[in-house]
ZAMARGU-4260 file (C-alpha; in steps of 0.2 Angstrom, whole numbers, plus 5000, padded with zeros to 4 digits):
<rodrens>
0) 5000/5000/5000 | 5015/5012/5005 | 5024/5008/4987 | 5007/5011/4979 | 5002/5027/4989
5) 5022/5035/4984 | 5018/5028/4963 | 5000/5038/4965 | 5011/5054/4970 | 5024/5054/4958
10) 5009/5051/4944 | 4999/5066/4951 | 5017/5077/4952 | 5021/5070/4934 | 5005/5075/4927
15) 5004/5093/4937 | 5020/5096/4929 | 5014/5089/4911 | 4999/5102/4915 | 5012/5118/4916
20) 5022/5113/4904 | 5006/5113/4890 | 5006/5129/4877 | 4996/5137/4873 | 4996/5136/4852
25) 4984/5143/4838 | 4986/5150/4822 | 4973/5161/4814 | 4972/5175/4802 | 4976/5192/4808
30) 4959/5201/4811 | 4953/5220/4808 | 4937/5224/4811 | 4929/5221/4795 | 4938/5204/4795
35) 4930/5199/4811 | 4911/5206/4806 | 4913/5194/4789 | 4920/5178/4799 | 4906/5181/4814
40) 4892/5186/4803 | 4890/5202/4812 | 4873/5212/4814 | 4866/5224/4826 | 4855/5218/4840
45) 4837/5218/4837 | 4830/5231/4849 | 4818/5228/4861 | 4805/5240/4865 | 4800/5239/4886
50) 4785/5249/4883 | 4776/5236/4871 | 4779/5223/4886 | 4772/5234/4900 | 4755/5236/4891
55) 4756/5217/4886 | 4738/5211/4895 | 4735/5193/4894 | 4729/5180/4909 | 4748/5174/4911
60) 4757/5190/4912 | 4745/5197/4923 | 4749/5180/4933 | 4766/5185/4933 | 4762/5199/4939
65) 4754/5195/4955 | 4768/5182/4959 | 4780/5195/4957 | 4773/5210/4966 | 4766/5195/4979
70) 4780/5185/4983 | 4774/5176/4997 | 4762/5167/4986 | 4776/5161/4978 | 4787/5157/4993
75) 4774/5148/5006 | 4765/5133/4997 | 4784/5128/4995 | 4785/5129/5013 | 4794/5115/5021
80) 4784/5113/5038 | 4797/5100/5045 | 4812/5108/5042 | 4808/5125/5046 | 4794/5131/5056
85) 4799/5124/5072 | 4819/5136/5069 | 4803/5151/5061 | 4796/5151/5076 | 4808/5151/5089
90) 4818/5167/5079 | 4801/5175/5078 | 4800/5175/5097 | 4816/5179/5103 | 4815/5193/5089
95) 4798/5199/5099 | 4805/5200/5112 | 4818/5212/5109 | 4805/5221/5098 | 4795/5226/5110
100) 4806/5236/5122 | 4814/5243/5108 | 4797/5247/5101 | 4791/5258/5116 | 4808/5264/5118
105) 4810/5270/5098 | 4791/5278/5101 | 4796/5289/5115 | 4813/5293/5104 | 4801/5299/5092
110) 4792/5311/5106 | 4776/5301/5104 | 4765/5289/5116 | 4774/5273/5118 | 4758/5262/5110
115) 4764/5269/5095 | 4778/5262/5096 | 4768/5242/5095 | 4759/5249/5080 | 4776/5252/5072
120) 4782/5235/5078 | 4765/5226/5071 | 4758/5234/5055 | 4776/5236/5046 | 4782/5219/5051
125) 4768/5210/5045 | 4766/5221/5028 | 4784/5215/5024 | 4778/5197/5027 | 4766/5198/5011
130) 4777/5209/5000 | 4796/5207/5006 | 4809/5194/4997 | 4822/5195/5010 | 4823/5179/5022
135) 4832/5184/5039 | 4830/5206/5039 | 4819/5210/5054 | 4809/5226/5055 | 4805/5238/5061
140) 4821/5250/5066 | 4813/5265/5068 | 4811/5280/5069 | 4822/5282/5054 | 4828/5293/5055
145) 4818/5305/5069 | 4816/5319/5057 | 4801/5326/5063 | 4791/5328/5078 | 4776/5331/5085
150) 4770/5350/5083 | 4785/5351/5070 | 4772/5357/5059 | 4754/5358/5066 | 4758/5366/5083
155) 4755/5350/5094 | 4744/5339/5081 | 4751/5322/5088 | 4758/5311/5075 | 4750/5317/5059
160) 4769/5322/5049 | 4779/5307/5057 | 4764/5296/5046 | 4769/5305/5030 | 4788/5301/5031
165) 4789/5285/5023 | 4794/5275/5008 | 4785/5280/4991 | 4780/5261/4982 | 4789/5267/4965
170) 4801/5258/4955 | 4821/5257/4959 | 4834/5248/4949 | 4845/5244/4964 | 4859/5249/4977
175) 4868/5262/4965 | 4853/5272/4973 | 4862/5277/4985 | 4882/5274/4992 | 4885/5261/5008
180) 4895/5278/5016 | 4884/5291/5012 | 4870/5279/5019 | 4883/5275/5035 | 4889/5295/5036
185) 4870/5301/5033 | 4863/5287/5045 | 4876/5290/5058 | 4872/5309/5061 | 4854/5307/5061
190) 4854/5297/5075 | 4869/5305/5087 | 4861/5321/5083 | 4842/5320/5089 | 4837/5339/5088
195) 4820/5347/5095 | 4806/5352/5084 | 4813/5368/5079 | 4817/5375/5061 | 4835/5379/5067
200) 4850/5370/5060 | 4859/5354/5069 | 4878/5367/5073 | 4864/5379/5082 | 4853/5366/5090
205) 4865/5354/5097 | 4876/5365/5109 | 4860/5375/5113 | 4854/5359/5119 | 4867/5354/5129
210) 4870/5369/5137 | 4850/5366/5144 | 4854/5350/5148 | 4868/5356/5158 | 4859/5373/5167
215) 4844/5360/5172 | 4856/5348/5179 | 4853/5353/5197 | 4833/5352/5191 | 4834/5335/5189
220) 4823/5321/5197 | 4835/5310/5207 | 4825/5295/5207 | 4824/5296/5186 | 4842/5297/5186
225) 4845/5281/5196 | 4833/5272/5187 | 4842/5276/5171 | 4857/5272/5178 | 4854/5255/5186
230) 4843/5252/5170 | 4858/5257/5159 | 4873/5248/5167 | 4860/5229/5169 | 4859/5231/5149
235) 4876/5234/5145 | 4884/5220/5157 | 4867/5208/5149 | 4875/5213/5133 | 4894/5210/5137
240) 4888/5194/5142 | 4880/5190/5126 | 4894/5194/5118 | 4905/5181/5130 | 4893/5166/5130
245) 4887/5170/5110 | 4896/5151/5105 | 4887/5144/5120 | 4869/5151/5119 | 4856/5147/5106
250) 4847/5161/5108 | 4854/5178/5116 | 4849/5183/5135 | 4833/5196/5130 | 4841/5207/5142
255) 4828/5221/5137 | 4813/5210/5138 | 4820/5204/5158 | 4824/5223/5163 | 4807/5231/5155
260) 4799/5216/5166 | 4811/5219/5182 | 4810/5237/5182 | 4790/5235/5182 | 4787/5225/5193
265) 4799/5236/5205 | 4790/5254/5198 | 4773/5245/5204 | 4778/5237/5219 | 4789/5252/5228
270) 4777/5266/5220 | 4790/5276/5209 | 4779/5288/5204 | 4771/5294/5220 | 4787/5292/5232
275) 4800/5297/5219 | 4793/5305/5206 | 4801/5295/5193 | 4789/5294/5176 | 4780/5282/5169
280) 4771/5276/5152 | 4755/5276/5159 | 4738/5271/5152 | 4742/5261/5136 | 4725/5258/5127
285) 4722/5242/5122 | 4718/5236/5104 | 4720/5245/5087 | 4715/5262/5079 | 4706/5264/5066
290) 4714/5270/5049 | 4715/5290/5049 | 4719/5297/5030 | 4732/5309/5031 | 4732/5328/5029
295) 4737/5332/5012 | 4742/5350/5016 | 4757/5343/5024 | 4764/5336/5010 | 4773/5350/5002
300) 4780/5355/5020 | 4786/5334/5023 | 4791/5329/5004 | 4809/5332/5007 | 4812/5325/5025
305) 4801/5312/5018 | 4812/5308/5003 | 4828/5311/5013 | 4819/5295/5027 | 4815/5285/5011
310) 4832/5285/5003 | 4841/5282/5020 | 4829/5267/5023 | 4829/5259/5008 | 4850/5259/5006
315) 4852/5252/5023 | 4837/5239/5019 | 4845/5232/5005 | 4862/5232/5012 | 4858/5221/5024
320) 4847/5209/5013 | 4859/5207/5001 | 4873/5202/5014 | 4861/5188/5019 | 4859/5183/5001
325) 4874/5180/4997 | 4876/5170/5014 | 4861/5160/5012 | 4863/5158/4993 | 4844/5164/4987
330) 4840/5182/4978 | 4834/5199/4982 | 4825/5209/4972 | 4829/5228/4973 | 4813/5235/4966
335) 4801/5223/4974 | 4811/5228/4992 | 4807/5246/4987 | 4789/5241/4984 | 4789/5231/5002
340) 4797/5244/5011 | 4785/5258/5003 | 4769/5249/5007 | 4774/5244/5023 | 4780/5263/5027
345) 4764/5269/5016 | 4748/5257/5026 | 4760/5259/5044 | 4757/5278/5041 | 4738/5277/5038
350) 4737/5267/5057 | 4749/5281/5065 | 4765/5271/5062 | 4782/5284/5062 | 4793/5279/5047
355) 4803/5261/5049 | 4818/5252/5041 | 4827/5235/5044 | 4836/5232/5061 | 4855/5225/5060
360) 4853/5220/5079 | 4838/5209/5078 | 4841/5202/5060 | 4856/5196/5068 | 4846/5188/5082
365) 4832/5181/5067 | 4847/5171/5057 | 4857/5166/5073 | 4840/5160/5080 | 4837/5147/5067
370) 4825/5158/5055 | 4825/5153/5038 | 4809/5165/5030 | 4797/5177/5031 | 4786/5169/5040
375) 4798/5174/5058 | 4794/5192/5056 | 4775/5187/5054 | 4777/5177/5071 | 4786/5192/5079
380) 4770/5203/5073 | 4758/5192/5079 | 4765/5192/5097 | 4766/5211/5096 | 4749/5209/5090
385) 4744/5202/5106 | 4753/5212/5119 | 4744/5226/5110 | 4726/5217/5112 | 4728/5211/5129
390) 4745/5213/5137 | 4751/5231/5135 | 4739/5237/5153 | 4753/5228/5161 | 4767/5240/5157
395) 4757/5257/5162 | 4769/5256/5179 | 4786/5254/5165 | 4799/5270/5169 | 4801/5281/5155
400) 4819/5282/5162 | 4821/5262/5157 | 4816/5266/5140 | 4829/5279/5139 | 4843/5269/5143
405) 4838/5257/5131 | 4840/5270/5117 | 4857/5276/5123 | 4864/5255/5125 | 4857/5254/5109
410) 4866/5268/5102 | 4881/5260/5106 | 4882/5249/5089 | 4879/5265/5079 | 4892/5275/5089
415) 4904/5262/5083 | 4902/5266/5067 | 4915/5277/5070 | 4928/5265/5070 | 4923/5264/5051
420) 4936/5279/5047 | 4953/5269/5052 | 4945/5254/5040 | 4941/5266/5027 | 4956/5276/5029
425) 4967/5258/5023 | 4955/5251/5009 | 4948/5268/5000 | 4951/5283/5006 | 4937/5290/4993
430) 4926/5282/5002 | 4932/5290/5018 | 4929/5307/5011 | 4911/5303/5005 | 4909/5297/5024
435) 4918/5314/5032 | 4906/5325/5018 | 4891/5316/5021 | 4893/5317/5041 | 4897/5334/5042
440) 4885/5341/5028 | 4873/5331/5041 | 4877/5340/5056 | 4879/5357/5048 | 4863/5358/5036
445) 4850/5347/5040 | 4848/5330/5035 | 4837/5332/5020 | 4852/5347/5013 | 4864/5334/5020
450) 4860/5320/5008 | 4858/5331/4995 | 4876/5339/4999 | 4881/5319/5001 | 4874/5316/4982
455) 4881/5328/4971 | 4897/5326/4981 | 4900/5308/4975 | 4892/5311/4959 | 4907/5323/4957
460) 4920/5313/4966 | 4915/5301/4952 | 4917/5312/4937 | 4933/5317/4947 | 4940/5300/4947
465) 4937/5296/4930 | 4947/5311/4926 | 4964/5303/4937 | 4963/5285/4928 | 4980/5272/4926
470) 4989/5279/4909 | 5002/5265/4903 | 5012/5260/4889 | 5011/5242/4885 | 5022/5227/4883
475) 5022/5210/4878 | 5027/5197/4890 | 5041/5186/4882 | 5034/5170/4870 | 5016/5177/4873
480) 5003/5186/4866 | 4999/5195/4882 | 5003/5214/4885 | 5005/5223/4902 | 5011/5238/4909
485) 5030/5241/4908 | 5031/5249/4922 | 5022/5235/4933 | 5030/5220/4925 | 5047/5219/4923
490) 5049/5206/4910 | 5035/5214/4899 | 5046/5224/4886 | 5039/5237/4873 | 5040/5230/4855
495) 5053/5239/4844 | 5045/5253/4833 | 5027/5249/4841 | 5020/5262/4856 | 5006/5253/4864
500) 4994/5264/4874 | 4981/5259/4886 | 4968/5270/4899 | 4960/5262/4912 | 4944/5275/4913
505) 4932/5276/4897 | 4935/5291/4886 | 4923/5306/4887 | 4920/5324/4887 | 4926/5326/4905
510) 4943/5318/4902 | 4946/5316/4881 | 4959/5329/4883 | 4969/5321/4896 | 4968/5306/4889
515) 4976/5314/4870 | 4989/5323/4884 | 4994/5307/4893 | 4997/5299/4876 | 5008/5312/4868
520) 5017/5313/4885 | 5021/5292/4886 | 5026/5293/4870 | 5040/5302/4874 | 5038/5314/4859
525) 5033/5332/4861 | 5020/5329/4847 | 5015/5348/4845 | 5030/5356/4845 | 5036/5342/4831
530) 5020/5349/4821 | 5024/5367/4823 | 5041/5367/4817 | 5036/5355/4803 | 5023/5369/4799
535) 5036/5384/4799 | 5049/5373/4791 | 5037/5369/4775 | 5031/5388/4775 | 5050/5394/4773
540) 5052/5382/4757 | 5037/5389/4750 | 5042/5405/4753 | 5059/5401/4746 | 5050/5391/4729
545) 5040/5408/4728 | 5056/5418/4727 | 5063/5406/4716 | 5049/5406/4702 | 5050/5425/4704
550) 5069/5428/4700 | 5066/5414/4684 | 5050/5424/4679 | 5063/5441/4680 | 5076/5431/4671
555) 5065/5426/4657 | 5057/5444/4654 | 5075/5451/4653 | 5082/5437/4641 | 5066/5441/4630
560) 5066/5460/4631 | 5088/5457/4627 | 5082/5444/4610 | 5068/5459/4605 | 5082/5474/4604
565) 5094/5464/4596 | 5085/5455/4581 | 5086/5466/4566 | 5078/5461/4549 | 5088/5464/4534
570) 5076/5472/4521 | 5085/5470/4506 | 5086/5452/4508 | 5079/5442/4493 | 5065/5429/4495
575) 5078/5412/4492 | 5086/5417/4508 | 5068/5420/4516 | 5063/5403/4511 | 5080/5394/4515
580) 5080/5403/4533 | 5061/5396/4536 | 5065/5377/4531 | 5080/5377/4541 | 5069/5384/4557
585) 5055/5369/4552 | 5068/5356/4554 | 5075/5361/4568 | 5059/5360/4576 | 5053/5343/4572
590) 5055/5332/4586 | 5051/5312/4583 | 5036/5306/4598 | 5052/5293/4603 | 5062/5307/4606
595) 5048/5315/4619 | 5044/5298/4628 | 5064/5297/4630 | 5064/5314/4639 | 5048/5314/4649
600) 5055/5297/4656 | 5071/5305/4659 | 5062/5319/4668 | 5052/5307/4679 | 5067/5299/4685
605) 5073/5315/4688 | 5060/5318/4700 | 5060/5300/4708 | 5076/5302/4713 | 5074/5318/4720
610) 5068/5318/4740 | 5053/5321/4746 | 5056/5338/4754 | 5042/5336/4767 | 5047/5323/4778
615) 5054/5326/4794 | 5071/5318/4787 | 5073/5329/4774 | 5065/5343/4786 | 5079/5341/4797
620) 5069/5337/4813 | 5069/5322/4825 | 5061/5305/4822 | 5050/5296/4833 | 5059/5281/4838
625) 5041/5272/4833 | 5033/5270/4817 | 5015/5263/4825 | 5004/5269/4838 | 4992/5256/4844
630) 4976/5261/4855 | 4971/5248/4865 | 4951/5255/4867 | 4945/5238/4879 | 4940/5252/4891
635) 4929/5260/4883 | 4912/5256/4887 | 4906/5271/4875 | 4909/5286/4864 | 4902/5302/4865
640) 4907/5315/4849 | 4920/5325/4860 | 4929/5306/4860 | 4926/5305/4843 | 4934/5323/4837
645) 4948/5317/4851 | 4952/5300/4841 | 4952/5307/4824 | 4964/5321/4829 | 4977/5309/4838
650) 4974/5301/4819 | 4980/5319/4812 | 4993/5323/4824 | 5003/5306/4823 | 5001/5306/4806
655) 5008/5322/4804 | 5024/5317/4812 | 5025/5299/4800 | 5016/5286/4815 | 5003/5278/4809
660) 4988/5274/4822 | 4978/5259/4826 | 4965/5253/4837 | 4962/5238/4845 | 4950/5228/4856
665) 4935/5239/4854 | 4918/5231/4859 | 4903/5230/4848 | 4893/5243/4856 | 4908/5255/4854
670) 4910/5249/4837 | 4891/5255/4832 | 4893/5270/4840 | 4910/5276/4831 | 4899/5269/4813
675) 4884/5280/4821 | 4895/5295/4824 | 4904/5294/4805 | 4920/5292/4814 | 4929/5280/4800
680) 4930/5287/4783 | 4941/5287/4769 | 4959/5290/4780 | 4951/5281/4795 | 4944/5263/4790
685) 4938/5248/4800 | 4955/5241/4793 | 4962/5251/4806 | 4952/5243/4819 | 4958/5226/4826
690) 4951/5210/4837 | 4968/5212/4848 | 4982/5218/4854 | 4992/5206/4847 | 4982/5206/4830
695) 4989/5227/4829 | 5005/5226/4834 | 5009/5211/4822 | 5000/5221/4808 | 5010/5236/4813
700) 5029/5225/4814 | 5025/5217/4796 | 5017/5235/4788 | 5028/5248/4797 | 5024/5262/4783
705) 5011/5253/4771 | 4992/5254/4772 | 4983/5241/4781 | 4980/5229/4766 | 4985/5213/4765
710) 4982/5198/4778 | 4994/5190/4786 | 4994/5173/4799 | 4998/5178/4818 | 5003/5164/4830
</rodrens>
C-alpha cells in the first residue's frame, strides 16, 4: 500500500508538471474589424422596445404579475413545515422579544406615546411578510431617521407628519441608489444628533441643547436618574455577556425584555411615581386604531424630509438583505424591496406608524436564531399583535427612564460606526471622504440638505476620478501574446518601433483631453511642438520656391526684352534666303514622339530620385523612435462626439509626424457607436480597427509604413 500510495504521487506530480508545461498554440488570420464582422456574421442587436411589454395584457402576464409583486404566494406553498417552522418560530419570538422594548423605547425617541411604538412593531412587520423577498431582515428600526416631531408642523397635532415620512411604492433599479458611506455617514448623524422640533440648524441646536441639559442639571429628578442608571449599566453587562457566551447560547439573554419586566414590577411594587417621582408610560390603550387618512396639506412641507427617510431606509434595507443573500445563497429583488418597504411605510402611516427600516441587531438575532423565511417576522408581529390586544395594561407602571437607557445602549452599535474611518482610511480613502462629507454636511445643514450635499458630492468625486485614471504603455510578455504595463512588469518589454497605449477610465468629454495629453506625453515625443516646426519649416520652402519662380519669371522677361532689341531684319534680303531661313527653322523644330517619351521618362526619374522635401528627414527634425501607435480601446464602454473629434485628431497629429495609428479591442457597442457617429471614413477605416492587441502590433511590425491591406497569419 506504502509503494502504491508513493507511485499515485509521483503520477499526480508528473502529470501537474505535464499540465504547466502545456502551450498554449493557435494559428489564425490576423483580424481587423471588417475581417471579424465577415467571419462572425455580424449584425446589430434587434432592439427591444419595454413599453410594448408593459401594456402586454394577457391572463399569464398578469399571473406573473401578481407572483411578482406578491411574493409570498410564491414562497409559502413551497414551505417545508418540518424543516423550518419549528427554527421560524423560535427566531420570531426571541426577535419579539427584543422588539417590544425597543418598540416603546423608539416611540418615546420619536416624542410620541409609547403604543405607537407596537403599532410600528405590528403593522410594518407584517406588511413586509406579504410583499418582502428578504429571508432573515427584521423590521421595524425606527424611527428612521427622527426627522420630525410632533407639533413640528401643526403646533401639537400628535403624530400626523411622522405618518407621512415613509417609503414612496415606486420603482428602483437597485443599490447604485444610493452609496454604503453616504448611507453610514447620513445614518450615523441622524441618529447621534436627535434635535428638538425647531426649524434651526443641527451646529445651532446641538450646543444649545446641551447647554440646557447642563443649566437643568441641578433640576433633575434624582429617582429618574437612578433608574436610568441602574437600567443602563444591567443592559450593558446583559450585553457583554452575550457577547462572552454567544458560541454557548442558542438564543441571546433578552436582556431588554427581563429589565422592561424587572423594572415594572419594582415601579409598581415600591410606587416610583408617588414616592419618587420618577415617570411612567401610563395608560396604554388596548387594541388597534382605526385607519385616519392623512392631511394632504402637509405634503409639500414633509416631501423632502420624507424623501431624505425614504432613501436612507431603503439603502440600509437592502444592504443588509443582500449580505444575507449572498450568505444564504437565494436572491433579492431591489425594486420589489422598494415596493415592500413603501407599502409597509405607506399602510403603517395610515394606522399612526412613524417611518421604519430594517434592524441589523435583531436580523442578527432572526438568522442566529434558526430563522429561515418570512414567516419569523410574521410570528414576531403576531405576538406584538397580542401584547397590544391584551397585554400592554401591564406596562402602564414601566419608567420612561428604562426606555431611555435602552435608546442610549442601543446607540452604542451606531456610535461604533465610527471605527469605520481607520478601515476606510486603509481600503479607499474616497470612500472615507464621501463618509467625512456626508457626516458633516449632516450636522451642519439638516439632513434632507445633508444628503443632497452627500449626492452631488459623490456624483462629482465620480466624474473626478474618472478624470485621474491608470495611463500606461504596454508590453508583451516574452513567448506570449499578452501585454501589460512596463512599468508594473518587469519582464514585459515594449515592441521595437510599436507604442502601445492603454487607459483604464472610458474616454469622454470630461477627460478626452487628458487622455490625448497622457498619450503624447508616454510617448516620449513632444508631438505639437514636432507639428509646429514641421509647419514653419514647410512655410520657409514655400516662401523660398516663391522667390525662386519669381527671379526665373525676372530672368526670362530680361532674356526676352535682350532677343527683342537685338533682332534686326535685313530688308534688302531676297526671298531664296527667306525661304531657306524658314525650312532650316521647320527642321530644327521637328521632334520624333520617341524622342519626347525618351525625355519625359528621363524627367520622371529625375523627379523620383529627388527627395521628398516634406518629411521630417529631409525637414531636418527628430524622428519618433516608433513608426505605429496602437490604442488599446477595451476600456471603453462608450463614445460620445468630444471622444470621437479626440480620436480622429490623435489620427491627424501622429500622422503628421509619420506614425501611423491603430485601434484595438473595441467592443461591439463602441464599434456602432463610432459607425453611428461617421468616425471611420476614407483615412480612417475599419482596417484600422483590430480584434487584439496582438492582432495590431503584428500588423503594425510586418506593415511599418504601408496601408493596412493585405492579411497575414499571427501565432
Amino acid at each position: 500500500t506504502g509503494l502504491s500510495e508513493n507511485v499515485q504521487v509521483q503520477l499526480s506530480a508528473t502529470q501537474a508538471m505535464e499540465l504547466q508545461r502545456r502551450d498554449y498554440r493557435m494559428e489564425r488570420p490576423l483580424l481587423n474589424q471588417e475581417q471579424l464582422e465577415e467571419l462572425g456574421h455580424w449584425s446589430s442587436a434587434p432592439r427591444t422596445r419595454q413599453w410594448r411589454i408593459w401594456f402586454q395584457c394577457s391572463h399569464a402576464r398578469a399571473r406573473a404579475l401578481l407572483l411578482q409583486r406578491l411574493p409570498v404566494l410564491v414562497w409559502l406553498p413551497r414551505y417545508p413545515v418540518r424543516d423550518w417552522l419549528l427554527g421560524d418560530l423560535l427566531s420570531g419570538l426571541s426577535v419579539a422579544i427584543m422588539q417590544l422594548p425597543q418598540g416603546l423605547a423608539y416611540a418615546l425617541l420619536a416624542g410620541l406615546p409609547p403604543v405607537y411604538g407596537l403599532y410600528s412593531s405590528f403593522y410594518p412587520v407584517f406588511i413586509y411578510f406579504l410583499f418582502g423577498t428578504s429571508r432573515h431582515i427584521s423590521s421595524p428600526l425606527g424611527p428612521l431617521p427622527p426627522l420630525t416631531m410632533p407639533g413640528h408642523f401643526t403646533g401639537g397635532a400628535g403624530p400626523g407628519p411622522l405618518r407621512l415620512c415613509g417609503h414612496l411604492p415606486v420603482r428602483a433599479s437597485g443599490p447604485w441608489l444610493y452609496h454604503s458611506c453616504v448611507c453610514a455617514g447620513l445614518r450615523l448623524a441622524a441618529q447621534v444628533c436627535v434635535w428638538p422640533p425647531t426649524e434651526q440648524l443641527l451646529w445651532a441646536t446641538v450646543p444649545h441643547l446641551l447647554l440646557e441639559v447642563c443649566w437643568k442639571l441641578p433640576q433633575s429628578v434624582v429617582g429618574t436618574v437612578v433608574t436610568a442608571v441602574v437600567a443602563g449599566v444591567v443592559l450593558v453587562m446583559v450585553k457583554l455577556l452575550n457577547d462572552k457566551l454567544q458560541r454557548h447560547l442558542p438564543v441571546p439573554i433578552p436582556g431588554e425584555l427581563l429589565t422592561l419586566i424587572g423594572a415594572t414590577g419594582i415601579s409598581y411594587g415600591v410606587g416610583l411615581q408617588h414616592r419618587f417621582g420618577v415617570d411612567v408610560v401610563g395608560n396604554i390603550p388596548p387594541g388597534l386604531v382605526a385607519p385616519v387618512a392623512p392631511s394632504p396639506q402637509l405634503f409639500a412641507k414633509l416631501v423632502g424630509n420624507a424623501f431624505a427617510i425614504a432613501v436612507v431606509g431603503f439603502a440600509i434595507a437592502i444592504s443588509l438583505g443582500k449580505i444575507f443573500a449572498l450568505r444564504h445563497g437565494y436572491r433579492v429583488d431591489s425594486n420589489q424591496e422598494l415596493v415592500a418597504l413603501g407599502l409597509s411605510n405607506l399602510i403603517g402611516g395610515i394606522f399612526q406608524c412613524f417611518p421604519v427600516s430594517c434592524s441589523m441587531s435583531r436580523s442578527l438575532v432572526q438568522e442566529s436564531a434558526g430563522g429561515n423565511t418570512q414567516v419569523a417576522g410574521a410570528v414576531s408581529s403576531l405576538f406584538i399583535l397580542l401584547v397590544i390586544l391584551k397585554l400592554g395594561e401591564l406596562f402602564k407602571d414601566l419608567p420612561k427612564a428604562v426606555l431611555a437607557a435602552t435608546i442610549i445602549v442601543n446607540l452604542k452599535g451606531m456610535l461604533m460606526q465610527f471605527a469605520d474611518v481607520c478601515s476606510l482610511w486603509k481600503a479607499n480613502r474616497a470612500d472615507l471622504l464621501i463618509w467625512l462629507v456626508t457626516f458633516v454636511a449632516t450636522i451642519l445643514l439638516n439632513l434632507d440638505l445633508g444628503l443632497a450635499v452627500a449626492i452631488v458630492f459623490s456624483l462629482l468625486l465620480l466624474v473626478v476620478r474618472t478624470q485621474l485614471p491608470h495611463y500606461s504603455v504596454l508590453g508583451r510578455l516574452p513567448d506570449t501574446d499578452i501585454y501589460r504595463d512596463v512599468a508594473e512588469y518587469s519582464e514585459a518589454k515594449e515592441v521595437p518601433g510599436v507604442k502601445i497605449f492603454r487607459s483604464s477610465a472610458t474616454v469622454y468629454f470630461a477627460n478626452a483631453e487628458l487622455y490625448s495629453d497622457a498619450l503624447k506625453q508616454r510617448c516620449g515625443v513632444d508631438v505639437d511642438h514636432l507639428i509646429s516646426r514641421k509647419k514653419k519649416l514647410l512655410k520657409k520652402q514655400e516662401k523660398l520656391k516663391l522667390k525662386q519662380l519669381q527671379k526665373e519669371k525676372q530672368l526670362l522677361k530680361q532674356a526676352a526684352s535682350s532677343k527683342g532689341a537685338s533682332v534686326s531684319v535685313n530688308v534688302n534680303s531676297s526671298l531664296e534666303d527667306i525661304k531657306s531661313n524658314d525650312v532650316e527653322d521647320s527642321k530644327a523644330k521637328q521632334v520624333s514622339p520617341g524622342d519626347k517619351l525618351e525625355d519625359t521618362a528621363a524627367n520622371g526619374q529625375e523627379d523620383a530620385k529627388a527627395p521628398d522635401m516634406s518629411t521630417l528627414k529631409a525637414l531636418g527634425l527628430p524622428q519618433p523612435d516608433f513608426h505605429s501607435l496602437v490604442l488599446d480601446l477595451g476600456a471603453l464602454s462608450f463614445v460620445d462626439t468630444v471622444c470621437l473629434k479626440s480620436l480622429k485628431n490623435i489620427f491627424h497629429d501622429f500622422r503628421e509626424i509619420e506614425v501611423e495609428v491603430y485601434m484595438a479591442a473595441c467592443h461591439s457597442p463602441v464599434v456602432a457607436q463610432l459607425e453611428a457617429g461617421h468616425f471611420f471614413d476614407a483615412s480612417i477605416t475599419k482596417k484600422h480597427l483590430f480584434a487584439s492587441v496582438h492582432d495590431a502590433v503584428t500588423f503594425a511590425l510586418q506593415h511599418p509604413r504601408s496601408g493596412p491591406d493585405s492579411a497575414v497569419l499571427v501565432s
